[in-house]
C-alpha positions in Angstrom: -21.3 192.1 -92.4 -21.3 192.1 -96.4 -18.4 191.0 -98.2 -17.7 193.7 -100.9 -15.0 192.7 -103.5 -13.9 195.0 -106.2 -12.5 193.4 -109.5 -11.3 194.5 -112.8 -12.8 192.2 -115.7 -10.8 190.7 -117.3 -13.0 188.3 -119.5 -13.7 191.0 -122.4 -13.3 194.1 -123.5 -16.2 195.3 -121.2 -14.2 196.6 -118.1 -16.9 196.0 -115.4 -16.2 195.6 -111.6 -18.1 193.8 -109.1 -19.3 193.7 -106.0 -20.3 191.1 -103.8 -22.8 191.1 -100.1 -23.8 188.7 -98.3 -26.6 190.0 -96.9 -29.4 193.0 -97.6 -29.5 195.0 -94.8 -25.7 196.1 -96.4 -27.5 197.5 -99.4 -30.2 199.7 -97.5 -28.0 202.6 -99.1 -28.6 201.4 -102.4 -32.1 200.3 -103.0 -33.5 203.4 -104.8 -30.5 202.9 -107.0 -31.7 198.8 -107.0 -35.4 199.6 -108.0 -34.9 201.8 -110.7 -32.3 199.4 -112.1 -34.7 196.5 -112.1 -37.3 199.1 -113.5 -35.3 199.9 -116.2 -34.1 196.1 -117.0 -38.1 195.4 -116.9 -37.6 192.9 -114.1 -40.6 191.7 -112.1 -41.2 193.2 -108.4 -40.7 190.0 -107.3 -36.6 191.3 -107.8 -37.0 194.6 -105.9 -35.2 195.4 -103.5 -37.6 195.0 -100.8 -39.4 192.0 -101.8 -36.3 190.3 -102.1 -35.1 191.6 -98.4 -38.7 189.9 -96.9 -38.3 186.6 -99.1 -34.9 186.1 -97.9 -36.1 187.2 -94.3 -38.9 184.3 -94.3 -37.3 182.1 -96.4 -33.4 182.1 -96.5 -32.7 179.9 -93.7 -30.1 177.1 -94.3 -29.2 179.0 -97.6 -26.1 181.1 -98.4 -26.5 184.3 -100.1 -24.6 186.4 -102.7 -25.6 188.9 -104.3 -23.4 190.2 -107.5 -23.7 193.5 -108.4 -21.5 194.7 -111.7 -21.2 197.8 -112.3 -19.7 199.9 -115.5 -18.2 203.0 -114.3 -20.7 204.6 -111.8 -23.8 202.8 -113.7 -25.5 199.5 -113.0 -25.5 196.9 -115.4 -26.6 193.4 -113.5 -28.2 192.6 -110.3 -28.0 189.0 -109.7 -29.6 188.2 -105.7 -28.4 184.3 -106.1 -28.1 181.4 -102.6 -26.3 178.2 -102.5 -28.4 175.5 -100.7 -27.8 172.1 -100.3 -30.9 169.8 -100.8 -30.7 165.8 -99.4 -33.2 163.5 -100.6 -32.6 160.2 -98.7 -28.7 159.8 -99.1 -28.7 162.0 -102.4 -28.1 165.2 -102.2 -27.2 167.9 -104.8 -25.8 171.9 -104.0 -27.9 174.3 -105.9 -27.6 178.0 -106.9 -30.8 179.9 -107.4 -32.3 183.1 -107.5 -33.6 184.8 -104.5 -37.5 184.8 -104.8 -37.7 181.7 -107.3 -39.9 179.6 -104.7 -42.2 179.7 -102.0 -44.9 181.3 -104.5 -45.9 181.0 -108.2 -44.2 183.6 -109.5 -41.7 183.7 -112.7 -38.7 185.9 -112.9 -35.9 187.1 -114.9 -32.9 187.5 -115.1 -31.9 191.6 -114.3 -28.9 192.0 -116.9 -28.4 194.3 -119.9 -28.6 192.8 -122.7 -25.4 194.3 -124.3 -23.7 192.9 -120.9 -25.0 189.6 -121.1 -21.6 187.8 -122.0 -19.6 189.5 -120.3 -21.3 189.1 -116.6 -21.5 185.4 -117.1 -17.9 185.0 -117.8 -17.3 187.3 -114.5 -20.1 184.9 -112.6 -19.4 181.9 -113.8 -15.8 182.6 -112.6 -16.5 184.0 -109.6 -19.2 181.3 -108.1 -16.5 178.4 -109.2 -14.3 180.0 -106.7 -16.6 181.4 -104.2 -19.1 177.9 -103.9 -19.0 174.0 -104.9 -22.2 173.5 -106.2 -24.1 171.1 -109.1 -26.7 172.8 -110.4 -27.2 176.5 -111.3 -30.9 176.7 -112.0 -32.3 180.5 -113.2 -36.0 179.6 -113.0 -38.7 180.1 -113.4 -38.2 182.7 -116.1 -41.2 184.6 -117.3 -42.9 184.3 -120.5 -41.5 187.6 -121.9 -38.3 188.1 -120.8 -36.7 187.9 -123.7 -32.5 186.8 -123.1 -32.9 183.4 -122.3 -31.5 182.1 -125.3 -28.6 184.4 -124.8 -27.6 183.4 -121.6 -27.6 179.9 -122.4 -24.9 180.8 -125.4 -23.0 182.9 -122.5 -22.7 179.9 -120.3 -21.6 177.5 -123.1 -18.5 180.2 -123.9 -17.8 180.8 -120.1 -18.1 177.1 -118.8 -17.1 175.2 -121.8 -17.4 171.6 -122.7 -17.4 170.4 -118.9 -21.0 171.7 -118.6 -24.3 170.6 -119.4 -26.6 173.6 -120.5 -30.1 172.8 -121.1 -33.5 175.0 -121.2 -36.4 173.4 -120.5 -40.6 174.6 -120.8 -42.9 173.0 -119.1 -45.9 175.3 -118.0 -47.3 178.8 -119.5 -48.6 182.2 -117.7 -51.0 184.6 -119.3 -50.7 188.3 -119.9 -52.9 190.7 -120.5 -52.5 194.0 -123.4 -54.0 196.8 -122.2 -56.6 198.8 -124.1 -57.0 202.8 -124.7 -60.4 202.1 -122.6 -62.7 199.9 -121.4 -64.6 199.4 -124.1 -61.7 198.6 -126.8 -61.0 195.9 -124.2 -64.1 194.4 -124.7 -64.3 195.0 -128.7 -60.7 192.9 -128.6 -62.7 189.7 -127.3 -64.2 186.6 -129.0 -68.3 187.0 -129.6 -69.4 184.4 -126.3 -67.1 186.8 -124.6 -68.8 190.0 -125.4 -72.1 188.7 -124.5 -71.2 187.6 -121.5 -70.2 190.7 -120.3 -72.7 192.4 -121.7 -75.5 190.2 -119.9 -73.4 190.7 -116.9 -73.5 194.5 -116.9 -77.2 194.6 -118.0 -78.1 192.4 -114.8 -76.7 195.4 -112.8 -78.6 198.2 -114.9 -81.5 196.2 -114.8 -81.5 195.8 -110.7 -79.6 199.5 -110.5 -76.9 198.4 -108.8 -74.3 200.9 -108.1 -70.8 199.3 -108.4 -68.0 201.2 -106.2 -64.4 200.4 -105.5 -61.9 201.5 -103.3 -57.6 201.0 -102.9 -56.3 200.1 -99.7 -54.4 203.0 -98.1 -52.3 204.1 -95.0 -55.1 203.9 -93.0 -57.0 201.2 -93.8 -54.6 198.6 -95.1 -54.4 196.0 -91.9 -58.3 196.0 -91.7 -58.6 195.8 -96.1 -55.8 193.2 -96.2 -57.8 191.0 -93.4 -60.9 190.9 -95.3 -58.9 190.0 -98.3 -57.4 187.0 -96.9 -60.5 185.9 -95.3 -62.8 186.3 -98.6 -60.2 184.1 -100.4 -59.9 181.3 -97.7 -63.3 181.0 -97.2 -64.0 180.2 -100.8 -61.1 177.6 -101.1 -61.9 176.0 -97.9 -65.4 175.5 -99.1 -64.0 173.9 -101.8 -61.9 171.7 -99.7 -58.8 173.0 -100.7 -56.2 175.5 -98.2 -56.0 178.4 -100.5 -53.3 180.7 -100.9 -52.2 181.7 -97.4 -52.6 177.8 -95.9 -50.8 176.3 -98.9 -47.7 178.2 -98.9 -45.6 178.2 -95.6 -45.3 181.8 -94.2 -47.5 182.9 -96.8 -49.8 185.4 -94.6 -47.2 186.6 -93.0 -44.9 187.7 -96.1 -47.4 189.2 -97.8 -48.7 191.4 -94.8 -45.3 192.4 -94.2 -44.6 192.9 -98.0 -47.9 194.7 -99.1 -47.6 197.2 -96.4 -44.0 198.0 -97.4 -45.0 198.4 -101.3 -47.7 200.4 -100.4 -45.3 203.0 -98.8 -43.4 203.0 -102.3 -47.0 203.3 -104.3 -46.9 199.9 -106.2 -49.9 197.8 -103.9 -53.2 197.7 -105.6 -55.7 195.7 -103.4 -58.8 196.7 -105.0 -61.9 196.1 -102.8 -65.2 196.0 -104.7 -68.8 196.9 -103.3 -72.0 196.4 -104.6 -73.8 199.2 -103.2 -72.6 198.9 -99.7 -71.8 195.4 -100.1 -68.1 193.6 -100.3 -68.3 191.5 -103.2 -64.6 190.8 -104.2 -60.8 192.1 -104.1 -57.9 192.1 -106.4 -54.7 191.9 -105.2 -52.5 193.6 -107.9 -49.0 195.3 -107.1 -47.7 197.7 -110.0 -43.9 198.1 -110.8 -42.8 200.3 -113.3 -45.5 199.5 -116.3 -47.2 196.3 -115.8 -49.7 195.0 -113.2 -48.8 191.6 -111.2 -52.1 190.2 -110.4 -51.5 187.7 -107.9 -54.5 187.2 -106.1 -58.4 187.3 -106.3 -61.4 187.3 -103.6 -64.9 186.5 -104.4 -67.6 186.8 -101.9 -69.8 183.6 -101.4 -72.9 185.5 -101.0 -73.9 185.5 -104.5 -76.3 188.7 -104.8 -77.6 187.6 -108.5 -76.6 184.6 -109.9 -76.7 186.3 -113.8 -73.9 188.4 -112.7 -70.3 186.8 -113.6 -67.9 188.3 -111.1 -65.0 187.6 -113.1 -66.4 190.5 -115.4 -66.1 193.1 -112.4 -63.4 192.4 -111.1 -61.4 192.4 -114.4 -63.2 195.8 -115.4 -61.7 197.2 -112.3 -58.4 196.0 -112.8 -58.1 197.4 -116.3 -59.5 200.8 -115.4 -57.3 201.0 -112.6 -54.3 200.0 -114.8 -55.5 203.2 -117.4 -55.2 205.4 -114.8 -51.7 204.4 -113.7 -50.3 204.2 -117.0 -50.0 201.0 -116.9 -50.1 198.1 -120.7 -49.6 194.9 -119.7 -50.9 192.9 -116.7 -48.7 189.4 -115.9 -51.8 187.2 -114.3 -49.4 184.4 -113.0 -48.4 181.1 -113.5 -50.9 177.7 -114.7 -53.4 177.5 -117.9 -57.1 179.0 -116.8 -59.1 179.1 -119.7 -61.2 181.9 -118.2 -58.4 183.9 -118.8 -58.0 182.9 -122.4 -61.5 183.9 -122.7 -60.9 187.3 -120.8 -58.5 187.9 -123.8 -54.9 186.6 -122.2 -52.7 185.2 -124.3 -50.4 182.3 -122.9 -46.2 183.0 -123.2 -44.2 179.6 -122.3 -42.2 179.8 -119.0 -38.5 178.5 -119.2 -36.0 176.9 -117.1 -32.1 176.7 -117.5 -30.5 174.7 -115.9 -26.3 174.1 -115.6 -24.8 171.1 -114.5 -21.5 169.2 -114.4 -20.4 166.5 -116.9 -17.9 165.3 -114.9 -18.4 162.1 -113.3 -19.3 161.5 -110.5 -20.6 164.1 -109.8 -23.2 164.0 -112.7 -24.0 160.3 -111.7 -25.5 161.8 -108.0 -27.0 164.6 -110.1 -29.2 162.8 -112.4 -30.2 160.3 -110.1 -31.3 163.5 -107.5 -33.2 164.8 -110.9 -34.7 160.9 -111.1 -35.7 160.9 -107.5 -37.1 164.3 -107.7 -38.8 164.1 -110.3 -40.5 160.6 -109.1 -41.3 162.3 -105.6 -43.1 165.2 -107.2 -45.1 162.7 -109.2 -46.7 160.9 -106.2 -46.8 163.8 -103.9 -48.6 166.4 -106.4 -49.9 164.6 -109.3 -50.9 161.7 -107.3 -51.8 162.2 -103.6 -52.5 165.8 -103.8 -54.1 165.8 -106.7 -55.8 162.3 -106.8 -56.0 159.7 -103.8 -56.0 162.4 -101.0 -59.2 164.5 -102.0 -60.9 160.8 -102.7 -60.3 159.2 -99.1 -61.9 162.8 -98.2 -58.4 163.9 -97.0 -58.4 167.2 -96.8 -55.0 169.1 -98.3 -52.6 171.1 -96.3 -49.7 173.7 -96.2 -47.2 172.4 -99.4 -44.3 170.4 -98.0 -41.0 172.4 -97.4 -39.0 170.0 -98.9 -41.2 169.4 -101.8 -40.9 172.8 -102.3 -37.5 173.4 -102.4 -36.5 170.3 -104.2 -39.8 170.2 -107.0 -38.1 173.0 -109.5 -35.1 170.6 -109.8 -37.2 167.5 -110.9 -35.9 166.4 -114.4 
């Protein structure tokens, strides 16, 4: 059963109530009402309302949930999907409040509040979760490179949580967009010179040889059978490589994303593009699309390279931003890390931020920054070091991320 509170504010002159569930299938009623909130907040689709139902179903055990939702009058004016979890590292251990979908995948996020309403839900939250939870660290993370209130909210927690508080934000990584052209071609005009000849030599190796380039969008009947030969394009390349790819790296990872991709697709927001040269399958892009913008999470590349002139990169990107045309879409979030292949496609790199909230009190903030220390040294020798370093020279070959690394990681100070 959902807990659902009602409450006057009475923080501000904003006269807001709120409601509080503790779980989604309560909310069913509401989630065209959710969506087109988040749509018009510009939040990521990794906050909708069924993406966040599936994370939490694969990946909310041994968390508590709560989501807020404030309302002014009849209208909407924050969704915050937050869980308390408790995290032990030997016999430290810290209680953390996050945002629902903020792991288990390199995605960024923000934070679905109106701006004018900023100050006034965060006095009403920051009151709320001190009665509702004990915890040590809020963290809203990883935000995305655009959203734009992050500064604010820091300033809202500093008036609602006063001196007792630590705020800080923190930037320690970058993800690329993409501006969408009028056409094909002013995309290509808006690159640097190597750029333009590359694709130019690309696209003249396929007039040359008369290739005949096709693609195709998964749909209701095909999407099992499309979504297959996705997954096992990509994980053949990566285990050629030596490396698990997506699906093997992240736990649960196949299994989300089958679930969640055939969902979206019944709301008209998947875009798993597969590519053909003549009647060959040469590549996918796994794109979803929420409200204007394109989330391209995932590529595939076949290895059978039918002309080795022919950068692939160049097709699939061409078929991205023609798709995007036709659904309106003018701005395409290609993920988290620096790939300077993407710089060169024309992406421009937006910092990612973290805030994080923590007590001052002692001694409480004695356990918390020596969790942050351990963390922080952990992620060093698992990631930078083993993963990265000593395990691919003894030959070892790397496997699914570590749960616990996982969970604990965004933390590390």
């Amino acid at each position: 059963m959902a807990e659902c509170d009602s409450a006057k504010n009475l923080f501000g002159e904003q006269n807001l109530q709120l409601q509080i569930y503790d779980d989604f299938e309560s909310l069913r009623n509401m989630q065209s009402e959710w969506d087109a909130f988040m749509e018009a907040v510009d939040a990521e689709i990794f906050l909708s309302f069924d993406w966040c139902r599936i994370w939490w179903k694969y990946y909310g055990k041994k968390r508590k949930l709560a989501v807020f939702i404030f309302r002014d009058g009849n209208n909407i004016c924050a969704i915050l999907p937050l869980f308390l979890e408790k995290i032990w590292l030997g016999p430290i251990f810290v209680r953390a409040i996050r945002i629902v979908g903020s792991d288990y995948m390199p995605v960024t996020l923000s934070v679905p509040v109106k701006k004018d309403f900023v100050d006034t839900v965060v006095r009403m939250l920051a009151h709320e979760i001190k009665m509702r939870w004990r915890w040590d660290i809020f963290y809203l993370g990883a935000l995305s490179g655009r959203y734009a209130l992050t500064d604010q909210l820091a300033h809202a927690f500093e008036q609602a949580l006063g001196n007792a508080y630590h705020i800080e934000v923190k930037s320690n990584d970058v993800q690329t967009y993409f501006q969408v052209a009028e056409s094909w071609e002013k995309q290509v005009a808006g690159l640097a010179q190597n750029a333009k000849k590359n694709v130019r030599k690309t696209y003249r190796e396929i007039n040359d040889n008369k290739i005949r380039i096709s693609s195709s969008l998964a749909s209701n009947v095909d999407i099992l059978e499309m979504f297959n030969k996705f997954v096992k394009m990509h994980q053949n390349h990566w285990e050629k490589l030596g490396m698990p790819g997506h699906f093997q790296a992240w736990p649960a990872s196949f299994d989300f994303h089958h679930e969640v991709a055939k969902i979206q697709l019944k709301h008209d927001r998947l875009r798993l593009i597969e590519t053909k040269f003549d009647d060959q399958i040469v590549g996918y892009v796994y794109i979803y699309k929420f409200n204007n913008t394109y989330y391209a999470f995932l590529n595939a590349r076949s290895e059978d390279k039918i002309n080795p002139r022919i950068d692939y990169k160049w097709i699939d990107f061409k078929q991205m931003i023609e798709n995007a045309l036709k659904d309106g879409v003018n701005c395409i979030d290609a993920m988290r890390g620096r790939y300077e292949y993407k710089l060169l496609m024309g992406g421009q790199y937006f910092p990612i931020r973290n805030l994080f909230i923590y007590s001052e009190k002692l001694p409480n903030l004695m356990r918390i920054k020596l969790f942050q220390s351990f963390a922080w040294f952990l992620d060093v020798c698992y990631s930078k070091l083993w993963n990265a370093r000593i395990g691919p020279r003894l030959g070892v070959r790397r496997k699914a991320f570590w749960n616990h690394w996982i969970r604990f990681h965004p933390l590390a100070h």
